[in-house]
Structure formats: C-alpha cells, structure tokens
C-alpha positions in Angstrom: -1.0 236.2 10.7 1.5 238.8 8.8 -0.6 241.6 7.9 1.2 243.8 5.6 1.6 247.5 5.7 0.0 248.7 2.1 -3.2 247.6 3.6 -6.3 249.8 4.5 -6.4 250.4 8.6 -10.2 248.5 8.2 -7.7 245.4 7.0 -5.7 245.7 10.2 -8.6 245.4 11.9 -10.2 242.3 11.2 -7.2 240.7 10.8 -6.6 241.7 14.7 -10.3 240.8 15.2 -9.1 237.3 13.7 -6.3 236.8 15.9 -8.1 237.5 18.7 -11.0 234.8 17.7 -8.0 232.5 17.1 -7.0 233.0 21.2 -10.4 232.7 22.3 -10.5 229.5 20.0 -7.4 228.1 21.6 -8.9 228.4 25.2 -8.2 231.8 26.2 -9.1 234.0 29.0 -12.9 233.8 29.5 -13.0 230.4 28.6 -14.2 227.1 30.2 -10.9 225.8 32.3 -11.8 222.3 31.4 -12.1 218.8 34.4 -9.9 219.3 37.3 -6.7 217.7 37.5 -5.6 216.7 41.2 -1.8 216.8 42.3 -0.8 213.4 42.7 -3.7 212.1 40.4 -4.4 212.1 37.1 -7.1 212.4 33.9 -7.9 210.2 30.7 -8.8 211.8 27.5 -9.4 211.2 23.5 -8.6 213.9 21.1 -11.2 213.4 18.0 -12.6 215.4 15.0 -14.6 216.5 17.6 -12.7 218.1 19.9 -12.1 222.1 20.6 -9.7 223.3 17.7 -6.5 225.9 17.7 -7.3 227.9 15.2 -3.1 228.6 14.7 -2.2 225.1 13.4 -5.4 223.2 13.5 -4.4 220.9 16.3 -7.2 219.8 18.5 -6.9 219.9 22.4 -8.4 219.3 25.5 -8.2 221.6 28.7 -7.5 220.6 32.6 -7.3 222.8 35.9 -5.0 222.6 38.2 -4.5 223.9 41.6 -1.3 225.0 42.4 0.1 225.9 45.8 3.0 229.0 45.8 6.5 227.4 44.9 5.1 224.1 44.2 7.1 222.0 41.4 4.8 219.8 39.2 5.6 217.2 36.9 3.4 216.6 34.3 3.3 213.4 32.3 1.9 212.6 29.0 1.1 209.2 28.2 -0.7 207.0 25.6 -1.5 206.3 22.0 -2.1 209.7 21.5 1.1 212.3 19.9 0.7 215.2 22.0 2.4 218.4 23.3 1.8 219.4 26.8 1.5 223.5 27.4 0.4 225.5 31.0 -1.1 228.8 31.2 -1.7 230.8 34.5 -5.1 232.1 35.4 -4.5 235.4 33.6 -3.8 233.2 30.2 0.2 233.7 30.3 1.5 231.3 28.5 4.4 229.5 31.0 6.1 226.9 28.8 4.8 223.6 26.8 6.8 220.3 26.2 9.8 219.7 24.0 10.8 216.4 22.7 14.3 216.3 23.9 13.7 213.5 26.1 13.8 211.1 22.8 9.4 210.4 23.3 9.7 211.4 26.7 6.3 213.7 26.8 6.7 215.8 30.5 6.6 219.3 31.5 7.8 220.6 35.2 6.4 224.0 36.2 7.2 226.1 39.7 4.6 227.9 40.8 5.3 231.6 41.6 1.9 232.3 43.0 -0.7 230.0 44.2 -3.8 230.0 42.3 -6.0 228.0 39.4 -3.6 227.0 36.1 -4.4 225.5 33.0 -2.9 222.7 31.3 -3.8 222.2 27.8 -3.1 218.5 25.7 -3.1 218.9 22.3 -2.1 217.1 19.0 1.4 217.4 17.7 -0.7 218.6 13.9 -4.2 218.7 12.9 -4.0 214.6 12.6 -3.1 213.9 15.7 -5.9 211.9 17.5 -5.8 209.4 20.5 -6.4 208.4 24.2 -4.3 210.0 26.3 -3.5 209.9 30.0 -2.1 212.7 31.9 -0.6 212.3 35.1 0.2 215.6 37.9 3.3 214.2 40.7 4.4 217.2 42.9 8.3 216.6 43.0 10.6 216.8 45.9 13.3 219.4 44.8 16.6 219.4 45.7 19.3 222.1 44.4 22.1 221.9 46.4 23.6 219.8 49.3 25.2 216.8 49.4 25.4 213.9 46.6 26.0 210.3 47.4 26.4 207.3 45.4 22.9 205.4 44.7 21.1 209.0 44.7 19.0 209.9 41.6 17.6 213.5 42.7 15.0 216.1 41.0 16.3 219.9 40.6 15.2 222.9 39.4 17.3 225.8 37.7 16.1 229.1 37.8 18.7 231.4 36.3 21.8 229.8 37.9 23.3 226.5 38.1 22.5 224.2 41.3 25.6 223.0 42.5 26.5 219.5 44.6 28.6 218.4 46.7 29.6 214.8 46.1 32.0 212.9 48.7 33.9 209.8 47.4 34.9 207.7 50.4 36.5 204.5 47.9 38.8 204.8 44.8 36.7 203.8 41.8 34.8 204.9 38.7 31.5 207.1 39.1 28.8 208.3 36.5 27.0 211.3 37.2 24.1 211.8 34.5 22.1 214.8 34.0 18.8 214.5 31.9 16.2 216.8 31.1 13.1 217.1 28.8 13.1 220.8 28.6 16.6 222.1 28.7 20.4 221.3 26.9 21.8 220.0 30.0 25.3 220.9 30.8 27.2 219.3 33.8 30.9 220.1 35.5 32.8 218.0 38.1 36.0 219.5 39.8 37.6 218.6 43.0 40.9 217.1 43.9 42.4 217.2 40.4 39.7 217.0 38.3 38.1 219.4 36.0 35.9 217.6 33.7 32.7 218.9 32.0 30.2 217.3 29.5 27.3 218.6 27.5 25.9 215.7 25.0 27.6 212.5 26.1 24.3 210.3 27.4 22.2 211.2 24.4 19.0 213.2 23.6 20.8 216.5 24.9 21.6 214.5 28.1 25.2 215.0 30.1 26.9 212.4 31.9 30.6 212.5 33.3 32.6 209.4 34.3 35.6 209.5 35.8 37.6 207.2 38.3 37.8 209.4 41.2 39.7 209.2 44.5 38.2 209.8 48.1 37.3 213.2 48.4 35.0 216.0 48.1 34.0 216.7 44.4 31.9 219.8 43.3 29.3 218.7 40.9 27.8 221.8 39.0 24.1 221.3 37.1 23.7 223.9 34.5 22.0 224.6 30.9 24.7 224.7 27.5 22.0 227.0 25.5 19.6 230.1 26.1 17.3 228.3 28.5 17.6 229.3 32.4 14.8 227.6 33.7 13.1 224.2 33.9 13.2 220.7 35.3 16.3 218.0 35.3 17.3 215.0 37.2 20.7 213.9 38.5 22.0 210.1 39.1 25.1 209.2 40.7 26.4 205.8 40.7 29.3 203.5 40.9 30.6 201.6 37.7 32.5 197.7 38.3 36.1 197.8 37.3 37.6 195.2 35.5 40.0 193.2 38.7 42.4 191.2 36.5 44.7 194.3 35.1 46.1 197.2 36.4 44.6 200.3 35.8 46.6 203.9 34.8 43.7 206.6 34.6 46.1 209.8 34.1 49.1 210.8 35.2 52.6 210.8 33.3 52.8 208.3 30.3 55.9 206.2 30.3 58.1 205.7 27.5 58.2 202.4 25.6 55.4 201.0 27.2 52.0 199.8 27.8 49.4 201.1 29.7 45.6 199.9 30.4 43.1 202.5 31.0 39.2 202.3 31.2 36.6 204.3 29.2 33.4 205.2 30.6 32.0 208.3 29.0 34.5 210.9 30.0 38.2 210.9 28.1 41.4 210.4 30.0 44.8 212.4 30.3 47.7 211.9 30.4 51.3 213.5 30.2 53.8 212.6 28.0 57.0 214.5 29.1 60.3 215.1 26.4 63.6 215.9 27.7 64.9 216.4 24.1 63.8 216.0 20.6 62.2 212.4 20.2 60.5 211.2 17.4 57.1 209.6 18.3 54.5 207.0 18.0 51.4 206.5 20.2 48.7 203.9 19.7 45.4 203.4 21.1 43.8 199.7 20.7 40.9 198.7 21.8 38.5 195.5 21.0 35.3 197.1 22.1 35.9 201.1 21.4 36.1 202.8 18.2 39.4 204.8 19.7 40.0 208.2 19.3 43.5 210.0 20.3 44.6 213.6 20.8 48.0 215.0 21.6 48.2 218.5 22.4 51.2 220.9 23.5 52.6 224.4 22.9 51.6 225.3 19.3 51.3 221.4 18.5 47.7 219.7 18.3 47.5 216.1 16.4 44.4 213.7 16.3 43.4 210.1 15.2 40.8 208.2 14.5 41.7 204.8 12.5 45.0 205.1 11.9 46.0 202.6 13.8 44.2 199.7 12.2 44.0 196.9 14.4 41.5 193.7 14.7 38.6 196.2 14.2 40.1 198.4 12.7 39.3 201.3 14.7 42.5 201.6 16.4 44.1 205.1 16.4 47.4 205.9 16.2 49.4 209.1 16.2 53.7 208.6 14.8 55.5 212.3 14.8 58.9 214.1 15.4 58.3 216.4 18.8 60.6 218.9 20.4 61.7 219.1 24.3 58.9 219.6 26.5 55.2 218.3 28.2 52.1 217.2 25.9 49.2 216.7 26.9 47.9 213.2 25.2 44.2 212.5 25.1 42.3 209.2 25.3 38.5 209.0 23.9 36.1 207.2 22.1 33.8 208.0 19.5 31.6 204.8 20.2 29.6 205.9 23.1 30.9 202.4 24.7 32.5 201.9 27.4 35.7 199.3 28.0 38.9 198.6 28.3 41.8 200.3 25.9 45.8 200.0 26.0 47.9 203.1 25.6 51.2 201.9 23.8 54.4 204.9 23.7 57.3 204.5 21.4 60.1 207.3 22.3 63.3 207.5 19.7 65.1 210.2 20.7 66.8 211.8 17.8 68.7 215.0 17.2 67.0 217.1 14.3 70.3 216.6 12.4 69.9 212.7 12.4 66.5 213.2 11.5 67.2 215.6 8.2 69.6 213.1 6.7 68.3 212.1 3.6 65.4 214.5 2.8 64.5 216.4 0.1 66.2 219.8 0.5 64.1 223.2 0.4 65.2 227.0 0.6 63.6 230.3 0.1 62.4 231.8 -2.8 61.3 228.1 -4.6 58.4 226.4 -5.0 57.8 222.3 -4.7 55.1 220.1 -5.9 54.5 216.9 -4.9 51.8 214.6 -4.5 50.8 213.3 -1.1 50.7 209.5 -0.9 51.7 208.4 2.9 50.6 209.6 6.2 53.1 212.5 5.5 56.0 214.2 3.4 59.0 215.2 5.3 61.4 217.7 3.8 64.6 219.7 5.1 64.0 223.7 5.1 67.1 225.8 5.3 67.1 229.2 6.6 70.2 231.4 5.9 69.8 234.3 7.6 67.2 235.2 10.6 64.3 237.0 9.4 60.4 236.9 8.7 59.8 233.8 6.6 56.1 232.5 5.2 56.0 229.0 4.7 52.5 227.8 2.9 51.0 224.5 1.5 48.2 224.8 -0.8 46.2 222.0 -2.9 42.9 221.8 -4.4 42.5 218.4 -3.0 43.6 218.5 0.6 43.2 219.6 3.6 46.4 220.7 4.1 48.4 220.6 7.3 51.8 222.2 8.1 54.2 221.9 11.1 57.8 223.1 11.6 60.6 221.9 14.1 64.1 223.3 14.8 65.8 224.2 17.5 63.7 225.4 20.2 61.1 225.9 17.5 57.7 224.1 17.5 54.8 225.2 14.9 52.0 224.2 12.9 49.1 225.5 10.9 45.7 224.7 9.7 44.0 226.7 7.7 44.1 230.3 9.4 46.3 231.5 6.8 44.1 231.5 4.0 40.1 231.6 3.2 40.2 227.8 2.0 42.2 224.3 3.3 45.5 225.8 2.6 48.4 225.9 5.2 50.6 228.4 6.2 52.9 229.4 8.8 54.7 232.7 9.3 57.0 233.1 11.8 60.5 234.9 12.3 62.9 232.5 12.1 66.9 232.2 13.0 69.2 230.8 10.3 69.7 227.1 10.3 68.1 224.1 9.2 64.2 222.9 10.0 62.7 219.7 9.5 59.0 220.5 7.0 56.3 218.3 7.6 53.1 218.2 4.6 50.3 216.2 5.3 46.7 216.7 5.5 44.9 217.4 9.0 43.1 214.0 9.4 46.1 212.0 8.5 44.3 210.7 6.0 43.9 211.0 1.8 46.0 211.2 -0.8 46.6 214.6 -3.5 48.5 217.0 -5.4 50.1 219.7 -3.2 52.6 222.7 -3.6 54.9 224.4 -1.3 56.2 227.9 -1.0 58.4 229.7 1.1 58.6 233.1 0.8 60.7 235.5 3.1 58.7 238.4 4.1 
C-alpha cells in the first residue's frame, strides 16, 4: 500500500495497522502452520472460495509444515488442475523464495536448509480465480556440485553464490550435449578443455543452456553458472552422447580449404573454422542445408559479415556470404537459427585478385564530391582515390537503409556500421596513404533495396 506523505501521522497509522492485518491474513507469524508435509511424501489439497485469502492480491492458499534437517535440499513439486505458485517461509516468517515459471509449466521450488527447524510452504493461486486440486510432493535431492561427469549422468546441483564446476572425461571421439535446466534461475553453462571454449545461455529453451560439440578424448571443464542477478537455487545437468551420421566424412573445425566442400554437423553449439588468405582473394562462402535454417558469420581484423538467406537453395534458407578480403586469417562461423539439429555443407570459392584487377571498371570517386545512387543488388562497388596521405571521412547515409561501409587497399581492411552517426548511417574515418581503394555500399543484412549518398570528406 503507497501511503503518501501529505497525510496526517493517524493516516500512517492505520494504513501500517492494515498492512500488518494483510501479513497476519497471508499466514504470518502467530499463525496456524497448516497439515504436515513429510520428506519424501506428499499432501492433496483444493483451493475454493473458501479457503484462507492474501489479502495483497486476493489469491487464496493453503499452508503445509515441513521439517527440515540443517543443509538439507528439498524439491518441492506442484501438480494438478490447480494454477498455483509455490512460496517457503522459515519459522520466524522470512520469506525464502517462491516458484517462477521458467520451467515452461514446470511448478517446483528447491530450498537448502541453513538451519534445521519447522518451515512453511504455502500453495496458492496464481490470481484471485485460481481454484483447483492440487498435489504437492517433498523429494530430498542428492546434491552434487563438483566432481566428475560422465556420459549417461543427469545430476542435481545447487549454486550458492558461485558456479559448480565438472569435470567431464571423453574417452571416444564423438558429439556430446551437456544441458543445464532450471525452474528458478537463467542458467548459463561453459565447456573448455583441449581446444574448446564454448559457452551457451538460452539454446534448449525456457531459459535452459545446452552445449554440443564433437569433442575428442580428454578432460573437459564443464562450468554451471547463472546469466542474470540470481546466485542461488536449484538446476540439473545431463550429459549424453548424440549418433553421428557414418556415410560422410565429417570437418568440425579446423582450417577451411579453398574451392571445396566440406560436411559438418549441427547440434546446438556453432562450429569454427579458419579460412586463411595469403593475398587479396575475392570471396564466396555458402552454407546449405536441407534440414537447418543456416546461418553464417565471418569475422577478422576490423571485418565482420553475416547471412541468413542469402543463399537461397531448395528451402531457401541457405546463407551465403560473396566479398573481396585482404591477406590474412578469418574466422568463419557456422550456425543455425532453427534450433535443429543436422547435417550442413560448407562450400569456399577463393579468386585471388590483385585490387587493381578488381577496380577496373568502377565508378570512380575522389574527395571533396558527393554520389547518390540507389541500392539494388547485394552491393555497390566503387573505386576511391586518395591523392595524398592524410585524415579522410568516408560516410554513407540514407533514409531507407541500414547502411554498411567497408574499405580495402593495400594492407588496409575496414568497415563501419553505424558508430559514426546517431541513426543507420555509415562512416569510416581513418588516415589513409595516397593511392587507390576499392568502396563497398550495401546495407548490413545484405538485404533491401534504397536511395543512398556518399561523401568523402578529408579531415
């Protein structure tokens, strides 16, 4: 209840008079603890008209005790026709924590004991027209929060401030799932060992975590932690072994070959790979699948291109990414925006082509103009020439697009968003030495057509 301050102190205090009726209502201190509630058993119960009321929200509830033994760890389980929220007090009437519905209709609460002694858990409707039977059930759980992890082990942890971490030892080369679930936390999980560094947060649904990755023997540290504010509270982790396809040959990572075809395997987690330039090449990558809705990523020193369904296909949901790259290692990034998993092909097409070659033809640009242009194709190309070394700003702006910039010359890689400007505009500043740069406009998705102008400017 606000109370507000113009008020007259007698105001304040029936208003505090009222909140404390509202407590007492809701089962406070004082009040009867309601039918015992056994570890390892459990209760039936109807909410009706006629049940107890909190006078906050005008839910009804029913009360249970439970005894609880110093570090114990209780599950509690909420089942029935009834909508409900679970909630635990401690004899003193601290509240301790209630349920959440992150589970997806999962209704549970897990609670460690600090002290032994006499709790109170409370069932009560979701809103003031929530009835029902209801069953609640009390399972003390067998806690494990560190050690070692095995394929075939689904285990029951508690965090308390810290993440719990695992050891998990791979004896076969294959693909594992590790899956963290929780009904009262944002799980987040991390597994690193032998080359691998991966780490989900949202990946099996409902706030849920699961990594996949094909993994070699070893030892693998497997980290359980929380992605938001809450440090405490209940999860449990799965580990298990996924089939792999045995009629093709699998690449999972490593350096991508030129002018070839790969086949990798998607199982929740993405896959990297390297795609290594000895000199300037221009580029085209495409991801097919016939069961994933691809999604590819290539990432380097002041470069970073994504697609989604650029690359048509039978679906089309193939993605594809064609650009002109400079010398030097990229880091190229295989997903899936699905949730599926299955089996893609990675397909590399490397021309390599002096920036000279690739200038030949194109519409010619210099400091101190402006173009305009409209944006039709995947991209607009143009040849910038610099002549003489200094601070130049180079910027792309449209009402329609979301404009994207990059520049290549010699030894020069760069690109630009939006960081330039409060809106979608592009720009790139950068000092430049005289010579001749190939321009590229398009938008940042690859995608959409508009009316765009180009400026460069030196500073």
């Amino acid at each position: 209840m606000k109370t507000e301050t113009r008020l007259l102190s007698a105001s304040v205090v029936l208003s505090s008079s009222l909140m404390l009726g509202a407590c007492a209502s809701m089962g406070g201190v004082g009040q009867s603890a309601g039918k015992p509630l056994e570890v390892g058993g459990s209760q039936r119960g109807e909410l009706t008209s006629s049940s107890p009321r909190n006078a906050k929200d005008g839910s009804h509830y029913e009360r249970f005790s439970v005894a609880l033994e110093a570090d114990q760890v209780v599950r509690f389980a909420l089942s029935g026709a009834l909508t409900g929220v679970l909630s635990l007090e401690n004899g003193e009437g601290d509240f301790l924590g209630s349920s959440s519905d992150m589970a997806g209709g999962d209704i549970s609460l897990s609670q460690r004991a600090e002290e032994a002694g006499t709790y109170v858990l409370s069932v009560s409707g979701q809103d003031h027209r929530s009835f029902g039977p209801f069953r609640v059930d009390a399972r003390e759980m067998t806690v494990r929060n560190s050690g070692a992890l095995a394929v075939g082990d689904e285990i029951f942890g508690w965090l308390e401030g810290a993440p719990n971490v695992y050891t998990l030892e791979v004896t076969e080369t294959g693909l594992y799932q590790i899956i963290q679930r929780s009904s009262e936390m944002d799980s987040l999980l991390k597994v690193s060992g032998n080359g691998v560094d991966l780490q989900d947060d949202d990946s099996a649904g409902n706030l849920d975590a699961q990594v996949a990755a094909f993994l070699e023997p070893g030892s693998y540290r497997v980290e359980a932690g929380w992605a938001m504010s809450a440090e405490r509270g209940a999860y449990t982790l799965t580990v298990t072994s996924q089939p792999l396809p045995t009629d093709v040959d699998l690449t999972m990572g490593g350096e991508l070959p030129h002018d070839d075809t790969i086949n990798g395997y998607l199982a929740g987690s993405p896959l990297e790979y390297q795609l290594v330039l000895s000199e300037a090449a221009s580029v085209t990558l495409t991801m097919a699948s016939s069961t994933l809705d691809s999604y590819l990523e290539i990432n380097g020193e002041a470069v970073s291109f994504s697609d989604d369904d650029s690359g048509g296909g039978n679906s089309g949901l193939d993605a594809r990414i064609s650009t002109f790259l400079g010398a030097g290692t990229y880091t190229v990034r295989a997903s899936q925006v699905s949730g599926q998993s299955g089996l893609f092909t990675l397909t590399s097409r490397v021309e390599s082509q002096n920036l000279q070659e690739r200038l030949q033809g194109l519409t010619a640009l210099r400091p101190g103009a402006s173009h305009s242009a409209r944006l039709s194709s995947t991209q607009d190309e143009y040849k910038l020439t610099i002549p003489r070394s200094g601070t130049y700003a180079i910027e792309m702006s449209s009402g329609e697009l979301d404009a994207f910039l990059e520049l290549y010359g010699d030894g020069v890689t760069l690109s630009d968003d939006d960081s330039g400007s409060q809106n979608v505009d592009a720009r790139i500043t950068a000092e430049l030495p005289a010579g001749d740069y190939l321009l590229v406009a398009r938008t940042y998705s690859r995608s959409g057509a508009g009316d765009y102008t180009l400026t460069v400017t030196r500073q």
